[in-house]
C-alpha positions in Angstrom: -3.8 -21.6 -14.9 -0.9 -22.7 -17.0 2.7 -23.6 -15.7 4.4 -20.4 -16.9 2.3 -17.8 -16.2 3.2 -15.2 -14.3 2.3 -15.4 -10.7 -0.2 -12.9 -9.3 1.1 -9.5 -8.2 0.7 -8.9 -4.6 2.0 -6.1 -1.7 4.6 -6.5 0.7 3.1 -8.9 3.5 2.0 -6.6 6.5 4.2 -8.8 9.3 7.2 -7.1 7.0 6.1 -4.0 9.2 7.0 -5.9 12.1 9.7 -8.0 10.9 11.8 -4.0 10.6 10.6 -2.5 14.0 11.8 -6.1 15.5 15.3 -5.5 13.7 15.2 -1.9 14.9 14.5 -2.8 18.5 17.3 -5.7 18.5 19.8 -3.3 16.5 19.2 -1.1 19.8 19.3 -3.3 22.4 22.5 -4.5 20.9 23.8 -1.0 20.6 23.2 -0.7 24.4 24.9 -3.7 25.4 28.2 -3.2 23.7 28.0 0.5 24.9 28.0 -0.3 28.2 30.3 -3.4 27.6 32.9 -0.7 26.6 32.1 1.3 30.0 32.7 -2.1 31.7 35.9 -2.9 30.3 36.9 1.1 30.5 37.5 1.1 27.0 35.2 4.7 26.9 34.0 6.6 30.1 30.7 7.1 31.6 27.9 5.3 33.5 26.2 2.1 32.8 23.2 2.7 30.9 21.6 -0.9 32.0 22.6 -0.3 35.7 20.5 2.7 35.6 17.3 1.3 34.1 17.8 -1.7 36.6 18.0 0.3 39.7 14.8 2.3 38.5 13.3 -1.1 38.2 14.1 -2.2 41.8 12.0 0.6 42.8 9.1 -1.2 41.4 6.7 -3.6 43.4 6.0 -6.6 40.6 1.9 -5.4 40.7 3.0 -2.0 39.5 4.2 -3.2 36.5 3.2 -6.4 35.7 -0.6 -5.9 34.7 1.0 -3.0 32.2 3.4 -5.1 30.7 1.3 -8.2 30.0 -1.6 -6.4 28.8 1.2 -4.5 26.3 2.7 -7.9 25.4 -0.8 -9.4 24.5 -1.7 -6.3 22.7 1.9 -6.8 21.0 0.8 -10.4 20.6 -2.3 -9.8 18.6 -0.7 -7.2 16.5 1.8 -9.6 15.2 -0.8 -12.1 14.8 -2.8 -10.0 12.7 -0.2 -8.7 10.4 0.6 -12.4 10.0 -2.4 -13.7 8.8 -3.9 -10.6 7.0 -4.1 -11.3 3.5 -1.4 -9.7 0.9 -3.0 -6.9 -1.4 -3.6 -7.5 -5.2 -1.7 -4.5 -6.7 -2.3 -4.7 -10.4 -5.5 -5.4 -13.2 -5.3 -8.9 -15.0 -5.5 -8.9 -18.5 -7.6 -11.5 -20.0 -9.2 -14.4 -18.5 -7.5 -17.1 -19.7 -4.9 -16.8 -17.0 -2.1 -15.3 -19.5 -0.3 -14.1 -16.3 -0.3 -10.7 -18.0 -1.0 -7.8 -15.1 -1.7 -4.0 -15.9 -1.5 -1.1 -13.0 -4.2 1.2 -12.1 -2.8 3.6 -13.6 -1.9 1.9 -17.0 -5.4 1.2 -17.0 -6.3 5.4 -16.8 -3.9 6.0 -19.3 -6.0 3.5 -21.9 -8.7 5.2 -20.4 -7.4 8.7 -21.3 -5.9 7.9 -25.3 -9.9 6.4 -25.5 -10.9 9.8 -24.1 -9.1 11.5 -26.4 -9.6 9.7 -29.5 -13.4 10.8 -29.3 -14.8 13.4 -31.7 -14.9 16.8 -30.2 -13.0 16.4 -27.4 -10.5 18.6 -26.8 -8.7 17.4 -23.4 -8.9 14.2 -21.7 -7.3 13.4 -18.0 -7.8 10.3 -15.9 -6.3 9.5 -12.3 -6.7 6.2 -11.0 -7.1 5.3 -7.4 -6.6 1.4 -6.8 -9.7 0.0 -9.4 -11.3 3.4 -9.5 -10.5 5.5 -12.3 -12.0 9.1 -13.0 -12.0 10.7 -16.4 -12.3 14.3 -17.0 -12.9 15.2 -20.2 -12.8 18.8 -21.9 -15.4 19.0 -24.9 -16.6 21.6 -27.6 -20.2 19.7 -28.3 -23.0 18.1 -26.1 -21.7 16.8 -22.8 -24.6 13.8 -22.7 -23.7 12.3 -25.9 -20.0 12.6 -25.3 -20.3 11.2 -21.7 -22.8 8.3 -23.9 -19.7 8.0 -26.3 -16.9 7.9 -23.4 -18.6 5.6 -21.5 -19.1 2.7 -24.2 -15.7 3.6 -25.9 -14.0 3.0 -22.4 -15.8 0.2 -21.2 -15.0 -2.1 -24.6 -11.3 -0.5 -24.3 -10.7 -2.2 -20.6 -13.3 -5.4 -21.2 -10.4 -7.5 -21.0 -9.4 -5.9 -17.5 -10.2 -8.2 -14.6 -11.8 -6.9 -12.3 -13.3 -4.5 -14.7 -12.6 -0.7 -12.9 -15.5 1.4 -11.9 -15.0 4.6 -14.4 -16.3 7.7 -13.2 -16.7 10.8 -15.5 -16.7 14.4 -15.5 -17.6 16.2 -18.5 -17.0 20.1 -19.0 -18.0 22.1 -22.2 -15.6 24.6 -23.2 -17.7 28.0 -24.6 -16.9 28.9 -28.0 
């Protein structure tokens, strides 16, 4: 791969998941502290929020909670982990092989799919939706549904041979009556 090319487009990493519900949690926990540091210091009125959960927790015997808590925290533990290390998603189609660094979407790649479609004798209406490498083409037609799904298939595939990994092209072919 060359110096300049473009670098290969990926999805958000999944530990960014955890990266906001941490913030969330220590924007909260925060939020409670200076709360009740501004009951402490009389600054507003009303009970300690953190005096209350601490007097429910003296109420507990360490073996009521304990087993809970560290069976959470290693479930916690191998939740981080995982999002971690899980592999980043490859979002778009290459073009070319030579490592050009130029990437198509899914759905670029249906709408070559669909002005293919619709440059095909006979056809009348062409639609494609794509789904990650999955397109579907359905395809409106006056004539023989066999030769034009023969037509559609070969047109398509020499349209997108560039795109790597090629994507699987499904069909569906209806005749329109006269």
């Amino acid at each position: 791969m060359s110096s300049n090319a473009a670098k290969k487009p990926v999805a958000a990493p999944a530990a960014s998941t955890v990266g906001v519900i941490a913030a969330i949690a220590v924007v909260a926990v925060g939020a409670v502290g200076i709360r009740d540091t501004l009951v402490a210091t009389g600054v507003i009125t009303g009970s300690s929020w953190l005096e209350w959960l601490f007097s429910k927790a003296e109420v507990l015997k360490p073996a009521d909670w304990m087993i809970y808590a560290g069976a959470g925290s290693v479930l916690i533990g191998l939740w981080i982990l995982i999002a971690a290390l899980k592999p980043r998603r490859t979002t778009h189609l290459a073009v070319g092989e030579d490592g050009s660094g130029v990437w198509i979407r899914g759905r670029d790649a249906a709408r070559l799919a669909t002005d293919t479609a619709r440059g095909i004798d006979s056809v009348t209406n062409a639609s494609t939706t794509a789904k990650g490498r999955k397109l579907r083409i359905d395809v409106t037609t006056l004539a023989d549904a066999e030769r034009v799904r023969d037509e559609l298939t070969t047109a398509v595939a020499r349209r997108l041979n560039t795109v790597t990994p090629n994507p699987r092209v499904r069909s569906r072919i209806t005749v329109e009556e006269h």
